[in-house]
C-alpha positions as CSV (number, residue, x, y, z in Angstrom):
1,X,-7.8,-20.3,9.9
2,X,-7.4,-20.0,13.7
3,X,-4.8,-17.9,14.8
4,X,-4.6,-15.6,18.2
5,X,-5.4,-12.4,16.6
6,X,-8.7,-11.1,16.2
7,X,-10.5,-10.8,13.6
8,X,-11.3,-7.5,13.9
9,X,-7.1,-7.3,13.1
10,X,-7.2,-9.8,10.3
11,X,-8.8,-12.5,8.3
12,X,-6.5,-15.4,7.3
13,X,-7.1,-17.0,4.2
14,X,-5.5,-20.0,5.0
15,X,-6.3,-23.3,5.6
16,X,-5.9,-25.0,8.8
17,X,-3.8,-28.0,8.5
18,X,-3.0,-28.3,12.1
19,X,-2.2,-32.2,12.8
20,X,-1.9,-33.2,9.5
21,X,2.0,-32.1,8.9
22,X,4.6,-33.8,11.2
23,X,7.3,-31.0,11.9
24,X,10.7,-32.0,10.8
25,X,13.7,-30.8,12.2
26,X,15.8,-28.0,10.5
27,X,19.5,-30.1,9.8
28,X,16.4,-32.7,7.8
29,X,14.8,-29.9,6.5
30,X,17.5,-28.1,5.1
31,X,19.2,-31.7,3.4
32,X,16.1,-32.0,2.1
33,X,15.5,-28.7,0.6
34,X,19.3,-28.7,-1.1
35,X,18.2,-32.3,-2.4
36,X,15.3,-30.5,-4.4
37,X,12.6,-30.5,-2.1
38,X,10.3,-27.2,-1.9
39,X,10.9,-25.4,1.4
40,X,6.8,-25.2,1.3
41,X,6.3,-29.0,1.3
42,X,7.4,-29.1,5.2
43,X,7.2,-27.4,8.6
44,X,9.8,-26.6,10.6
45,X,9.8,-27.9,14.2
46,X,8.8,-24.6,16.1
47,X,10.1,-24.0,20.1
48,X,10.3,-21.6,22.3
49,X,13.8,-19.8,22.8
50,X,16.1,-20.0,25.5
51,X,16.0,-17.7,28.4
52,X,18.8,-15.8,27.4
53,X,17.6,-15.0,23.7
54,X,14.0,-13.9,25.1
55,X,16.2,-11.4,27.5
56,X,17.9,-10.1,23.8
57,X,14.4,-9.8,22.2
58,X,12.9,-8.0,25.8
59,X,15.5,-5.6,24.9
60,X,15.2,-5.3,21.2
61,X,11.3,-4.8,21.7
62,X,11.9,-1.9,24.4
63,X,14.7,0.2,22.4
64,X,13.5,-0.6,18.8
65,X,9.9,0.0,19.3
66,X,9.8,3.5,18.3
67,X,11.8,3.3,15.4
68,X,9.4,0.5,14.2
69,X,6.5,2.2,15.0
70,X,7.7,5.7,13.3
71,X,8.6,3.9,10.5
72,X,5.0,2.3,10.5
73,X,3.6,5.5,10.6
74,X,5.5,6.9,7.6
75,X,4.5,3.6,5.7
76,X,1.1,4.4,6.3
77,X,0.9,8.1,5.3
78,X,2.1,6.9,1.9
79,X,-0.5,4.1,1.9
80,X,-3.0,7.0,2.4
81,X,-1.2,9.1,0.0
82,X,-0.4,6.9,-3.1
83,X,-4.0,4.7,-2.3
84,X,-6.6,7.0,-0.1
85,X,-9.4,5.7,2.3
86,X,-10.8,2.3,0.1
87,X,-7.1,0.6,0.1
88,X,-7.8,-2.9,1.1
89,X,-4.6,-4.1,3.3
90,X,-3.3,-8.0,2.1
91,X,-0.6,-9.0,4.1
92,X,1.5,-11.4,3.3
93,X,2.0,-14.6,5.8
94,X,3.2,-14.8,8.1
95,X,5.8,-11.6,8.5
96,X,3.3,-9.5,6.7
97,X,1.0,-10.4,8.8
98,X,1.6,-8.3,12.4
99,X,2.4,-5.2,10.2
100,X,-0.5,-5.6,8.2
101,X,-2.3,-5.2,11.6
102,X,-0.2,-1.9,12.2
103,X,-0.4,-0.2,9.2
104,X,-4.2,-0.6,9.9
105,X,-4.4,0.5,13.7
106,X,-2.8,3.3,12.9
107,X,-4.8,4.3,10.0
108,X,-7.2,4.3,12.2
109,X,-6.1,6.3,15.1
110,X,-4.4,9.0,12.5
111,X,-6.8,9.0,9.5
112,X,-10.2,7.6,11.9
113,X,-10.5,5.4,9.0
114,X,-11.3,1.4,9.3
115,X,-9.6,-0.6,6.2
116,X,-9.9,-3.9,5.6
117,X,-6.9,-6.7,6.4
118,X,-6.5,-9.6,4.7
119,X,-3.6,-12.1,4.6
120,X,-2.7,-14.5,1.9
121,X,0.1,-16.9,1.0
122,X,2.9,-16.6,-1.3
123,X,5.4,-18.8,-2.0
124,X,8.2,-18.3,-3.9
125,X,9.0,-20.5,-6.9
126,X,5.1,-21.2,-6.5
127,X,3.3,-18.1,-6.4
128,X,0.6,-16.7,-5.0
129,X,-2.4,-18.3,-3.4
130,X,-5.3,-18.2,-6.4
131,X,-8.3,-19.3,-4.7
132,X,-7.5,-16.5,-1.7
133,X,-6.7,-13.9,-5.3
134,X,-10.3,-14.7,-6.4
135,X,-12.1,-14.2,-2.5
136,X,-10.6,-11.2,-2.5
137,X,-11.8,-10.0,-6.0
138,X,-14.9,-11.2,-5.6
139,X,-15.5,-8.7,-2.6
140,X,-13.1,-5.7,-3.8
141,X,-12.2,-4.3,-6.8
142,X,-8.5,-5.2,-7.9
143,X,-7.2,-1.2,-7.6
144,X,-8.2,-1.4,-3.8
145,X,-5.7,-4.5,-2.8
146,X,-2.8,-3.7,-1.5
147,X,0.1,-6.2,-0.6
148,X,1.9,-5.9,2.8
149,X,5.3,-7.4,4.2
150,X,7.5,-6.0,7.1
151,X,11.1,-5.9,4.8
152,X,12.4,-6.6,1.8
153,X,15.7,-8.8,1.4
154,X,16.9,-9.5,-2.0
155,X,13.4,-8.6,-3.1
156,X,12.6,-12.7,-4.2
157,X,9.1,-12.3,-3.0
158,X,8.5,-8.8,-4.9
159,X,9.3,-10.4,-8.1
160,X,7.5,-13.3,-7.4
161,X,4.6,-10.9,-7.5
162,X,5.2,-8.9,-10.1
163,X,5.0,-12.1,-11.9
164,X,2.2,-13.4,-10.5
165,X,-0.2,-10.2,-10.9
166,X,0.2,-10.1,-14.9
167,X,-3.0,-12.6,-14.3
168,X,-4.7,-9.9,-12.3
169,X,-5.5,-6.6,-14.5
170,X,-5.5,-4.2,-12.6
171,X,-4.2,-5.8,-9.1
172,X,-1.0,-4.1,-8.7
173,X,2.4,-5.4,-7.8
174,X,3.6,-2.7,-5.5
175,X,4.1,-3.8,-2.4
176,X,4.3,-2.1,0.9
177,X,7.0,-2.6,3.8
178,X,8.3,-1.3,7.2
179,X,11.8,-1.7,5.8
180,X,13.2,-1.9,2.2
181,X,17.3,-1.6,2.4
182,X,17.4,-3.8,-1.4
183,X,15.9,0.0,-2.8
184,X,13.1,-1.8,-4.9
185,X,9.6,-0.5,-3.4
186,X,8.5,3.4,-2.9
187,X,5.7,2.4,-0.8
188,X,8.3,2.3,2.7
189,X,8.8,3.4,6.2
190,X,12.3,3.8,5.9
191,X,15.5,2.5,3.5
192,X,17.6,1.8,6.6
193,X,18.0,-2.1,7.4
194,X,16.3,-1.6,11.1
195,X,16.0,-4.0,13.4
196,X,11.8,-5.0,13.4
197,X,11.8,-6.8,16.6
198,X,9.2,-9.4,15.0
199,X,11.9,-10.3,12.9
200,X,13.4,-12.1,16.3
201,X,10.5,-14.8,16.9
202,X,8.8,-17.2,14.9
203,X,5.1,-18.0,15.5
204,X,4.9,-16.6,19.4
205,X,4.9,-12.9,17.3
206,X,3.3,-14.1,14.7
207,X,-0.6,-15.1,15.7
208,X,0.7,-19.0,16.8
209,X,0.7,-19.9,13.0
210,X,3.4,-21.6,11.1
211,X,5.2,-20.4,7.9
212,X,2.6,-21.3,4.7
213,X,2.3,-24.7,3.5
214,X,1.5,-26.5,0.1
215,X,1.4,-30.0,-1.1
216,X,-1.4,-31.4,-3.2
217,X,-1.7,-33.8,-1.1
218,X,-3.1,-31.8,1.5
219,X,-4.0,-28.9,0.2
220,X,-6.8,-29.3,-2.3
221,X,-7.0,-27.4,-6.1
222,X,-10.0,-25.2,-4.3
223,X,-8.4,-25.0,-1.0
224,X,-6.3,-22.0,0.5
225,X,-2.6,-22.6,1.0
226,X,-2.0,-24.3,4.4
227,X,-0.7,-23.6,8.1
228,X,-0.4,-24.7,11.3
229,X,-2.1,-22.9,14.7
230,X,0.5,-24.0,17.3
231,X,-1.9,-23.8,20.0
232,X,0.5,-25.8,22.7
233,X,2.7,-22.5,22.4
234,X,0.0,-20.0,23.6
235,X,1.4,-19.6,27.0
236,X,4.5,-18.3,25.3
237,X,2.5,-16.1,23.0
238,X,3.6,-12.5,22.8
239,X,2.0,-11.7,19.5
240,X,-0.3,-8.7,21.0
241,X,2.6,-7.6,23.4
242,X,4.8,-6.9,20.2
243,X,1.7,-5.0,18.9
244,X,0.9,-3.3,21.5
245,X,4.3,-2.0,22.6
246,X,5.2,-0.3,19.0
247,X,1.7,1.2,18.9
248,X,2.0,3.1,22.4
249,X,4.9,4.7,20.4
250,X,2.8,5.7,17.2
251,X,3.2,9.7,16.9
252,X,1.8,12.0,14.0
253,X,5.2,13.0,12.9
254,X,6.8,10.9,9.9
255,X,10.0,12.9,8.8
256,X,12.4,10.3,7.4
257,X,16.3,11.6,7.8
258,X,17.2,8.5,5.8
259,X,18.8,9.4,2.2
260,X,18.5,6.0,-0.1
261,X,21.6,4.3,-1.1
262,X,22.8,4.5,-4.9
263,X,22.2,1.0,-6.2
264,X,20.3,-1.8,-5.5
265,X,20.6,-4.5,-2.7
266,X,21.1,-7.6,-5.4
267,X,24.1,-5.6,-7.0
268,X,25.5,-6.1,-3.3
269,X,24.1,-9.5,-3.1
270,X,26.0,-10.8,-6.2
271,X,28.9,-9.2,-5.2
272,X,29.2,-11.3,-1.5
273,X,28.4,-14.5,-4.1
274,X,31.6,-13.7,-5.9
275,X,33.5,-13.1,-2.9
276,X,32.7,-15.9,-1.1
277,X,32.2,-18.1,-3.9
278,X,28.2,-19.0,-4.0
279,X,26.9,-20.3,-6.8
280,X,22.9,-19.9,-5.5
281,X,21.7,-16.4,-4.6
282,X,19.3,-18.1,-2.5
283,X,21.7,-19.2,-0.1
284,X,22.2,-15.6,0.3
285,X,19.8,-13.7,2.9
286,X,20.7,-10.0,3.3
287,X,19.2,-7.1,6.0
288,X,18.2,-8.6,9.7
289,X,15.3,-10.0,9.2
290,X,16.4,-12.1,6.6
291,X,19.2,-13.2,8.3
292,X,17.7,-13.8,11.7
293,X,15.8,-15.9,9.9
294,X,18.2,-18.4,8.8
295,X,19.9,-18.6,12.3
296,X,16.6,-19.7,13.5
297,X,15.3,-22.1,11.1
298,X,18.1,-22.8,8.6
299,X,21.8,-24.6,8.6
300,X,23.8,-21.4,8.5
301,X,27.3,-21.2,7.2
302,X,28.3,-17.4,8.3
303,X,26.6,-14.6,9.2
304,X,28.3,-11.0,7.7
305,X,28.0,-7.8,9.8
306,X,28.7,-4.7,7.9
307,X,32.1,-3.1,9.0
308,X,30.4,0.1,10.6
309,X,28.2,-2.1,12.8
310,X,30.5,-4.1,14.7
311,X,29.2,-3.2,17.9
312,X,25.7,-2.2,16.8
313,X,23.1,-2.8,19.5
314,X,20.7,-3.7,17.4
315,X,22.9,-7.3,15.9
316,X,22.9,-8.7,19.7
317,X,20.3,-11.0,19.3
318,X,21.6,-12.0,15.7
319,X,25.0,-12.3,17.8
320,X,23.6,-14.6,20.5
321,X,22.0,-16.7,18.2
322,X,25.7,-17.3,16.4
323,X,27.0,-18.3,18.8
324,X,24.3,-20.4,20.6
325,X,24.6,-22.4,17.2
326,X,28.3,-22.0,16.7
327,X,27.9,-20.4,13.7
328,X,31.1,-18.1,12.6
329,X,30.9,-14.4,12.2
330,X,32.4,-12.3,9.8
331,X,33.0,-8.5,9.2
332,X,32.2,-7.0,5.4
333,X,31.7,-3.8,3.9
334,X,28.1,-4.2,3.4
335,X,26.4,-0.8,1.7
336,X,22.4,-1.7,1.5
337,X,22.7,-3.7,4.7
338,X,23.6,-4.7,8.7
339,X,24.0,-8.3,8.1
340,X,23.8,-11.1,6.3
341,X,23.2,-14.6,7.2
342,X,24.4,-17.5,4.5
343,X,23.1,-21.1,4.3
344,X,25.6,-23.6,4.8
345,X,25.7,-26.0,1.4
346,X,25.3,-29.3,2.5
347,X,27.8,-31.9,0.8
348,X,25.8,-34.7,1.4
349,X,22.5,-33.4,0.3
């Protein structure tokens, strides 16, 4: 799979599907998805964003790269702590994928060790990409890989794993993350709901490739899962920049102040379904990344900011995106979480 990292960085085992999915655009996508399509079955149309957001993420890079990259730090001690020196990194595409790449620079520059990165595709309410399972196993044994992501939500994609690894003795389900407000993982650079700034871009911070694909009809029974290299975006490609700029702020200390909150993010989750009357979870996406990620390629309905953070610094570009789309905002006592973005139910769908 071509992508602009390295591959000293990573190895994607993905397939490259490049021209053969026709980007659709997000109002379709989303109809179709509430209709009973799988999100995985299309691509969303991906652009570059407007001058004034790119201003938003300028700043979010400069002031939240070195809580990002202390937090990377501390992730990566206890990667070295609960795993040692043969942990095999998988990351998980694509927002695994530029932390994966972290976790192992600065392995390297703290530990002087060189671990392997891998990234694979899951897809939840699919699973797990087997054929890239059995390349890794075939190289490493199973107690050496180690899944990646950069935050947990709801913690979908965890139990998607946890699932998918009773097929796997000895592969473990644990996965490690930058950010885990839900409370579900001890492998984690912090509990707080931080802002990651990769969270704030698409594919120009993520390598040039798309979100993971599958559909039988392009992706074969021995193939990986799909994606798309957007190479027509690589003058807009700050994938490295991000990189770079949190890793100039790596340092060897990896206190955490952070105390964990009592409970777990879903208990919070269920209770904004009651309260606003939402039937599907999954319409539900709590923290900031999750919810910057429906402002950028969903149909949003509201996005929640938690009471204490009304004028948090760190929501502006969530805020900007609102109300470039005219999406309302809402204040909540949130607990576990910053925000929260919420899919709009279509009526039509």
């Amino acid at each position: 799979m071509r992508s602009s990292y390295r591959e000293e960085d990573v190895v994607l085992l993905l397939k490259d599907i490049s021209g053969l999915v026709k980007p659709q655009p997000t109002a379709e996508r989303e109809r179709l998805i509430q209709s009973g399509k799988h999100y995985c079955e299309m691509l969303p149309i991906e652009y570059v964003p407007t001058e004034k957001y790119m201003q938003i993420y300028r700043a979010a890079l400069k002031n939240y790269a070195k809580p990002t990259a202390r937090a990377v730090g501390r992730l990566a001690d206890k990667i070295m702590e609960a795993r040692g020196r043969r942990v095999v990194l998988v990351s998980l595409a694509r927002a695994g994928i530029p932390i994966g790449i972290l976790a192992k620079r600065y392995l390297k520059w703290k530990y002087h060790i060189e671990v392997p990165h891998f990234s694979i595709s899951i897809i939840r309410g699919k699973g797990i990409d087997h054929n890239a399972m059995k390349y890794l196993l075939d190289r490493y044994d199973p107690e050496q890989l180690l899944f990646v992501d950069g935050w947990i939500g709801k913690g979908a994609i965890l139990r998607e794993l946890e699932k998918e690894m009773e097929r796997y003795e000895g592969v473990s389900s644990e996965i490690a993350v930058v950010a885990d407000p839900a409370n579900v993982t001890e492998l984690y650079g912090t509990c707080e709901d931080i802002l990651i700034p990769s969270s704030c871009l698409n594919c120009t911070v993520s390598g040039l490739v798309s979100r993971t694909f599958l559909r039988s009809d392009i992706i074969g029974e021995n193939d990986f899962h799909g994606a798309v290299f957007y190479e027509e975006l690589k003058d807009a490609d700050l994938s490295y920049e991000f990189i770079e700029t949190i890793e100039r702020e790596f340092s060897l200390s990896s206190a955490d102040g952070n105390i964990r909150p009592a409970g777990s993010g879903m208990e919070e989750v269920c209770r904004i379904a009651k309260d606003f009357g939402i039937e599907d979870i999954n319409f539900i996406k709590p923290g900031i990344g999750e919810a910057t990620r429906v402002l950028l390629r969903r149909v949003p309905w509201k996005v929640l900011i938690g009471e204490k953070y009304k004028d948090a610094p760190e929501l502006n570009h969530l805020l900007r995106l609102a109300e470039e789309k005219a999406v309302p905002v809402a204040y909540y006592p949130l607990k576990h979480y910053k925000c929260c973005g919420i899919i709009k139910k279509l009526a039509d769908a």
